[in-house]
VOSE-849384 format. One record per atom (N, C-alpha, C): x, y, z. Coordinates in steps of 0.02 Angstrom, whole numbers, plus 50000, padded with zeros to 5 digits. Layout:
N
XYZ ...
% end
This chain:
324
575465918955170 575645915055111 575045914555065 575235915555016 574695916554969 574515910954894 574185906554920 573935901654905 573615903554792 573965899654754 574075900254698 573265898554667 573225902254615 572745899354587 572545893354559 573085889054545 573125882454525 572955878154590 573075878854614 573025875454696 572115876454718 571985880354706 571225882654695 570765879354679 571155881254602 570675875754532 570935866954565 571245864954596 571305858354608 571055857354664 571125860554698 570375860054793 570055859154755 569555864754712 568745864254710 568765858654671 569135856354614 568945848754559 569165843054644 569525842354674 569265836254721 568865836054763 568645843754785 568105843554810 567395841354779 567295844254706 566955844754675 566525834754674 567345833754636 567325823854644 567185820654695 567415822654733 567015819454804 566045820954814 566125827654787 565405828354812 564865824054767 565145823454696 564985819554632 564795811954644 565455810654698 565375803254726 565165802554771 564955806354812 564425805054880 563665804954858 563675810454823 563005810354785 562855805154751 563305802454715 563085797254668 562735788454710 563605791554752 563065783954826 562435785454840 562315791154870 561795793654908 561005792554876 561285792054798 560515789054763 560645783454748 561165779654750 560945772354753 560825771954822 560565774154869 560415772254913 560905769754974 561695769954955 562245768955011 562135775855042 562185775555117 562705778755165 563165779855193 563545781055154 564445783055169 564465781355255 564175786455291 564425787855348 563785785855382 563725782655372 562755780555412 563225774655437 563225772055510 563045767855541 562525763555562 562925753355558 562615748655577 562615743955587 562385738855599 562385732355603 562585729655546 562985723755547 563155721055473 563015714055483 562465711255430 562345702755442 562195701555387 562255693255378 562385689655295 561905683255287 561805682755234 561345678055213 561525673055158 561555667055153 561745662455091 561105660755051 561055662354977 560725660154936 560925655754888 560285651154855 560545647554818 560645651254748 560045656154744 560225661154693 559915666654704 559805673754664 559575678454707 559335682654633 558625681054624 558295681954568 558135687354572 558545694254535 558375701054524 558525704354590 558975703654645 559295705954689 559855708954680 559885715554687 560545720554687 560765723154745 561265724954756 561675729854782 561365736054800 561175737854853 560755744554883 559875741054890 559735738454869 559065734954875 558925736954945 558105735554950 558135740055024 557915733955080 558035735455124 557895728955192 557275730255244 556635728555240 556345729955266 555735725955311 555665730355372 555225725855420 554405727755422 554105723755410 553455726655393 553525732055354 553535731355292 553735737455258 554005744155266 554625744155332 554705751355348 555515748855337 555805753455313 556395752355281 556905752555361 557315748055350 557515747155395 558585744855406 558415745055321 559285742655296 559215741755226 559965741655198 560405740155131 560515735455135 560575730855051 561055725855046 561625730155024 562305729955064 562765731255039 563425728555002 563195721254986 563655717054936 563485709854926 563415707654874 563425700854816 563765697254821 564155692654831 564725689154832 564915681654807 564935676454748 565025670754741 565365667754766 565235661354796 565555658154841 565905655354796 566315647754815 566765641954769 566075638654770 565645636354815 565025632154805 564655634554722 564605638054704 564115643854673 563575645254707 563635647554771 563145649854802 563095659954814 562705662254828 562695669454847 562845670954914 563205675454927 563265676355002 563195684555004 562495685555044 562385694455024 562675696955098 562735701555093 563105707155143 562655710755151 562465711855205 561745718455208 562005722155290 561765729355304 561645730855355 561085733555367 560915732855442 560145734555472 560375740955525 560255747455503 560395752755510 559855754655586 559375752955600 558895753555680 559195748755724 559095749755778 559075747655830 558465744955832 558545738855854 557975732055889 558405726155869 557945721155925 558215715555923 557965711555878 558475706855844 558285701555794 558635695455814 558035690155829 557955684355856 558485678955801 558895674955823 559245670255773 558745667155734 558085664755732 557775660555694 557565664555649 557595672055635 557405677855605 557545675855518 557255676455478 557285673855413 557355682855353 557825681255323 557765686955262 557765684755189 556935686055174 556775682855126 556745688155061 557025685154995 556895691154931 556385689954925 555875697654910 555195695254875 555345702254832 554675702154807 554555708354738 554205714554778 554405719454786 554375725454799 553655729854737 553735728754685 553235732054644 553005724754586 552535727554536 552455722554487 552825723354456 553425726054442 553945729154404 554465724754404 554455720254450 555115715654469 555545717154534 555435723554528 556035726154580 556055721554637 556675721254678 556545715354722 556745721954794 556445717054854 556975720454920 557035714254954 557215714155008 557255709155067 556905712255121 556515707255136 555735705955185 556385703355245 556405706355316 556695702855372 556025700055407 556025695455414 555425691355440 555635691255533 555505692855556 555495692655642 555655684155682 556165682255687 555725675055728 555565676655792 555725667755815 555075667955896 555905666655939 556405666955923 556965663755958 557155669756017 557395668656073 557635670256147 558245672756135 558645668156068 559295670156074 559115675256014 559605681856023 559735686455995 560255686155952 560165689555886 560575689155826 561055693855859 561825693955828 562385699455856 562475699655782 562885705055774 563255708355715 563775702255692 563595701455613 564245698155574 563805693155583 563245689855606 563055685255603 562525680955573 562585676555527 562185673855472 561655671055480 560995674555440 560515673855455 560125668355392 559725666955392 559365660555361 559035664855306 559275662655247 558735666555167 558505663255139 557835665855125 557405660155084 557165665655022 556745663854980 556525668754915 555815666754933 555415672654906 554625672654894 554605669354824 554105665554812 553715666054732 553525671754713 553705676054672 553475680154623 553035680354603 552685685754573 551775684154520 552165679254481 552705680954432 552685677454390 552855669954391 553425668854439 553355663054453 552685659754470 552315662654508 551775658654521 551135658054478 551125662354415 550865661354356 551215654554314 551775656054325 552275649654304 551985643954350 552205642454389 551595636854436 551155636254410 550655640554409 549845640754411 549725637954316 550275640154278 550065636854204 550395630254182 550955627954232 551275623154218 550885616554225 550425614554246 549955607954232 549505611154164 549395615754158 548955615854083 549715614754032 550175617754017 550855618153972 550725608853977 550745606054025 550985598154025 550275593954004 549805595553999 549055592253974 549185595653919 549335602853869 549435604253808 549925600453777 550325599153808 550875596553778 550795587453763 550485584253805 550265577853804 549845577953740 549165582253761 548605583953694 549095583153635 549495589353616 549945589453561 550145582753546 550335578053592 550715572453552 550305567353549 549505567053575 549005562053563 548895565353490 548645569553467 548685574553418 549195571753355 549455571553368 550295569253329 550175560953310 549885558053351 549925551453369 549405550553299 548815552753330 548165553353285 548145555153211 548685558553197 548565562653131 549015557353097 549685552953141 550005547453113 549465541453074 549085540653127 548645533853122 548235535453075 547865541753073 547385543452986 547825542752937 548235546052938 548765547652871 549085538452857 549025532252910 549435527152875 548615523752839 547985526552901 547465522252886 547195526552801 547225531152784 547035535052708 547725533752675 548225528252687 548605527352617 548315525552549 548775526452512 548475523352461 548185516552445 548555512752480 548145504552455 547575505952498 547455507552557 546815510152599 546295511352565 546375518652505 546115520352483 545835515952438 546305511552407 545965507752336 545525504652392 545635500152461 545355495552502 544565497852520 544685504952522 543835506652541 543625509352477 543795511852407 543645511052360 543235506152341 543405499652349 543425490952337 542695491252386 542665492952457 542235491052492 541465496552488 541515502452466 541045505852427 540715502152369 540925497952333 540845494852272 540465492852302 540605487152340 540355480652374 539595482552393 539755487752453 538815490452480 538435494852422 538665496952361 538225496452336 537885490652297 538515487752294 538145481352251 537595479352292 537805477152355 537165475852425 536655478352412 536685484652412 536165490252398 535535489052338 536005487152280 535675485852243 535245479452222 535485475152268 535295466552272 534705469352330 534885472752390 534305473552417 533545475852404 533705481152364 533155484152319 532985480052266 533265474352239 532805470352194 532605464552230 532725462152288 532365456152344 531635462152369 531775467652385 531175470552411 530455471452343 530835472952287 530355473252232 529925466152233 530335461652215 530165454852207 529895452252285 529735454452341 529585451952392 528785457952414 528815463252354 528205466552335 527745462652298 528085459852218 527545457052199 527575450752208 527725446652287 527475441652285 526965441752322 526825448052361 526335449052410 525795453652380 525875458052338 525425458352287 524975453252239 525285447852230 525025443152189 524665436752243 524805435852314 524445432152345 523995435852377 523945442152360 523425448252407 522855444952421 522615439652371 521835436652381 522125433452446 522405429352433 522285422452492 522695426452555 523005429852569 523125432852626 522415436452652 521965437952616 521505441952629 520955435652656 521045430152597 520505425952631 520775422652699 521245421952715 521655419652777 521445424352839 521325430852829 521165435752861 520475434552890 519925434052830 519435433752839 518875426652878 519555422552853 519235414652897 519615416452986 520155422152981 520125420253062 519905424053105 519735432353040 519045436253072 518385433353098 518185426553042 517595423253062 517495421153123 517995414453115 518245412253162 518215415753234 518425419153241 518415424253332 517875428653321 517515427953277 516805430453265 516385426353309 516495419553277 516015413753313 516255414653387 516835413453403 517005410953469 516725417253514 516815421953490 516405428253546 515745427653561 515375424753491 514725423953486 514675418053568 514935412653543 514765409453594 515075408553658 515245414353666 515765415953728 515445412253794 514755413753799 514345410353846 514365401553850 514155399253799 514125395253801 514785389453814 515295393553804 516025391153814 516135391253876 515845396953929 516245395253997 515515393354033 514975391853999 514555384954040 514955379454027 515015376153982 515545370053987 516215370454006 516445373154012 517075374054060 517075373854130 516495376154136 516085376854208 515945369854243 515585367554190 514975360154185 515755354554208 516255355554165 517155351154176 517255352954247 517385360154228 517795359354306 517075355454356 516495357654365 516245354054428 516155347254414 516315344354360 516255335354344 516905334054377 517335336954360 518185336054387 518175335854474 517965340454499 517955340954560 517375336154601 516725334654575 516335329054603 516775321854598 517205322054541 517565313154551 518175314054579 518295319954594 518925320054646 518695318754714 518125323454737 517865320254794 517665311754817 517325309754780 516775303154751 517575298054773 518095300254740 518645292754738 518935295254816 518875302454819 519495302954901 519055299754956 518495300554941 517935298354996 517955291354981 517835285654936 518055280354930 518555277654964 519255281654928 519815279654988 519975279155043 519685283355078 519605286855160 519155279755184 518455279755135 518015272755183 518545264455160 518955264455113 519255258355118 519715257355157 520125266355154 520765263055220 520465261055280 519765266155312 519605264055382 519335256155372 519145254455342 518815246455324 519645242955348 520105244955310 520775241055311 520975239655384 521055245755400 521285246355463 520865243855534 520195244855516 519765240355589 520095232955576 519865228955510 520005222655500 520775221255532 521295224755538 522015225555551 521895223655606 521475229455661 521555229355715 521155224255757 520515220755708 520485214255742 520705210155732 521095208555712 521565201555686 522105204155723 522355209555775 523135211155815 522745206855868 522105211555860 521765208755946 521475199255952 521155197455883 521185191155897 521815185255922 522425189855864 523175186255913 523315186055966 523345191556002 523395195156073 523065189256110 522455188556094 522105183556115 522085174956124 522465174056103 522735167756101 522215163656035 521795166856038 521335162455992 521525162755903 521435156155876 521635152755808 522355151655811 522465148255745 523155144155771 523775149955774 523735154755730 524315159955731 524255162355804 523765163255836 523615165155903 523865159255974 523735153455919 524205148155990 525005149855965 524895150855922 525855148555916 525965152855934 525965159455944 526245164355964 526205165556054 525685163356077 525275164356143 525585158956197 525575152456150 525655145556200 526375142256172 526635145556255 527295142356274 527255131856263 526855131556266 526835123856277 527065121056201 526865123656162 527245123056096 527895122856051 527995130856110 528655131756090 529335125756141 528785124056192 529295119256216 529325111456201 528795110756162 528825104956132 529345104456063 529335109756024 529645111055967 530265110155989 530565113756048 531145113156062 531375107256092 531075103656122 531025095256141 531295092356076 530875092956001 530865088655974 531615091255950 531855097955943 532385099155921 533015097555939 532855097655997 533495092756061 533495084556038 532755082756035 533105075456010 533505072755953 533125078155900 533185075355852 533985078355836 534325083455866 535065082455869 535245078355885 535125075255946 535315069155981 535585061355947 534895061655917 534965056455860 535415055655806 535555062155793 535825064855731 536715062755751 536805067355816 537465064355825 537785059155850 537315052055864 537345046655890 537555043855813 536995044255777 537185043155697 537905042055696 538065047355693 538485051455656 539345045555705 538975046755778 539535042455812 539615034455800 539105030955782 539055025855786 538415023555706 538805023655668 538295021455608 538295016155599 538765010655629 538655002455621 537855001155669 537935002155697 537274999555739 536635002455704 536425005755660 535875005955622 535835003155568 536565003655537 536414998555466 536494991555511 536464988155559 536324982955569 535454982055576 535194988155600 534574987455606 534144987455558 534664992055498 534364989455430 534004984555404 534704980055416 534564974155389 534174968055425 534084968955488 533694965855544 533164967555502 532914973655479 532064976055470 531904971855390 532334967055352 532014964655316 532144967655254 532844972355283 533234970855220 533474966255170 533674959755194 533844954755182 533564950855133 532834950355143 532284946155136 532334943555072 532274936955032 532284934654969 531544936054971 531574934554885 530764935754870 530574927554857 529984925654857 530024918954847 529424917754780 529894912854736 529604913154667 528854910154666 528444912554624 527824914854616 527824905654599 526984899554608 526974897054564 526424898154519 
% end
């Protein structure tokens, strides 16, 4: 059977298309028929991450991302397979970082330390690297926020000149220019006039000069003779300081012997301060007389008819008898 030329021309064009489309995968980096592992990752976003991007462990290529996917969250959910054989630990992390300075991105599979082993279909933990540029972004974002502050102290400042140079301002320090020169000029005629008043007493400032040049002329002259008498004071000062302390010293001891014979003449029974103090016989007479003379006192006191009778017994009574 003999196969038409049309039939021909339509083999080789689907063959052709197929080969067009294998090839075309084959440089994005899919493998049609390459076998592997298939595991997924959730991002919150996936900055410059495509489709075929490459997956790699210590930089040795090791897998594809083979699909993008938006969740309902708006989250990313990538599809990748890891085309080698080895084991990958569940705590195992696949992080986007930048592949060149160019931007290009891949996914870094980071190794963990976990026992349990990742299986196929099963979701692994994604995190993103900082970028140069992000981290130029970092690295300038506290200067952007001190420029930006500056700017509005700046702003602030150029407010406060511009209300302080208004116009009434202006007339205001206009007004106050006036003023210091007028100062200015009052000062410079007090200094003239405070020239020739000292110009015109030049004599007697000069003779004032010259009496107190004299003056400490003399006193140097007799410099000597000034601290002999100062000398001659202080030792007059100090002979009658001695002269009166030595006085005092011989009157207190004078005081005090005389003291101490007059304790000891008491002690002694001798003179009368010396009996009264010494001789009981006194003190018991005193007290005798003190006992009676209560005695008396309250007999009085009980019986006062019987003395005013004695009263009058003693000549109270008595007429006087007329003179002839």
């Amino acid at each position: 059977m003999a196969i038409s030329t049309e039939t021909k021309v339509g083999i080789l064009a689907v063959v052709s298309i197929t080969l067009l489309a294998l090839g075309f995968d084959f440089l994005k980096g899919n493998r049609t028929f390459e076998r592997g592992r298939t595991f997924y990752a959730v991002y919150d976003r996936v900055p410059g991450l495509q489709e075929s991007d490459p997956i790699k462990v210590n930089d040795l290529l090791v897998g594809r991302v083979k699909e993008l996917t938006l969740l309902p969250d708006y989250k990313i959910l990538a599809r990748f397979t890891i085309t080698e054989e080895f084991d990958i630990p569940t705590d195992s992390r696949v992080m986007i970082s930048s592949s060149d300075l160019l931007g290009a991105k891949q996914i870094d599979l980071i190794i963990g330390n976990s026992r349990t082993l990742a299986r196929s279909d099963d979701t692994l933990r994604g995190t993103i690297q900082i970028g140069i540029q992000e981290e130029i972004r970092e690295e300038l974002k506290p200067i952007t926020e001190k420029f930006q502050s500056l700017i509005a102290q700046i702003d602030s400042a150029v407010t406060i000149v511009s209300s302080i140079f208004s116009e009434n301002m202006g007339n205001d320090v206009e007004s106050s220019v006036h003023s210091i020169t007028a100062s200015l000029e009052n000062f410079q005629k007090m200094s003239l006039r405070a020239d020739q008043l000292v110009e015109s007493q030049s004599s007697s400032v000069d003779s004032i000069f010259g009496s107190i040049e004299t003056l400490t002329g003399t006193l140097a002259s007799n410099q000597a003779n000034i601290d002999r008498i100062v000398n001659n004071l202080a030792t007059i000062t100090d002979s009658l300081a001695a002269v009166e302390f030595a006085q005092t010293v011989t009157e207190a001891r004078l005081a005090i012997a005389s003291l101490a014979q007059i304790v000891q003449t008491v002690e002694s029974g001798e003179g009368t301060l010396g009996k009264l103090i010494m001789d009981d016989a006194l003190y018991q007479s005193l007290q005798s007389s003190t006992n009676d003379l209560d005695a008396l006192l309250l007999d009085i006191q009980a019986n006062p008819g019987r003395y005013v009778t004695l009263l009058r017994i003693g000549g109270g009574n008595k007429k006087q008898e007329p003179k002839k």
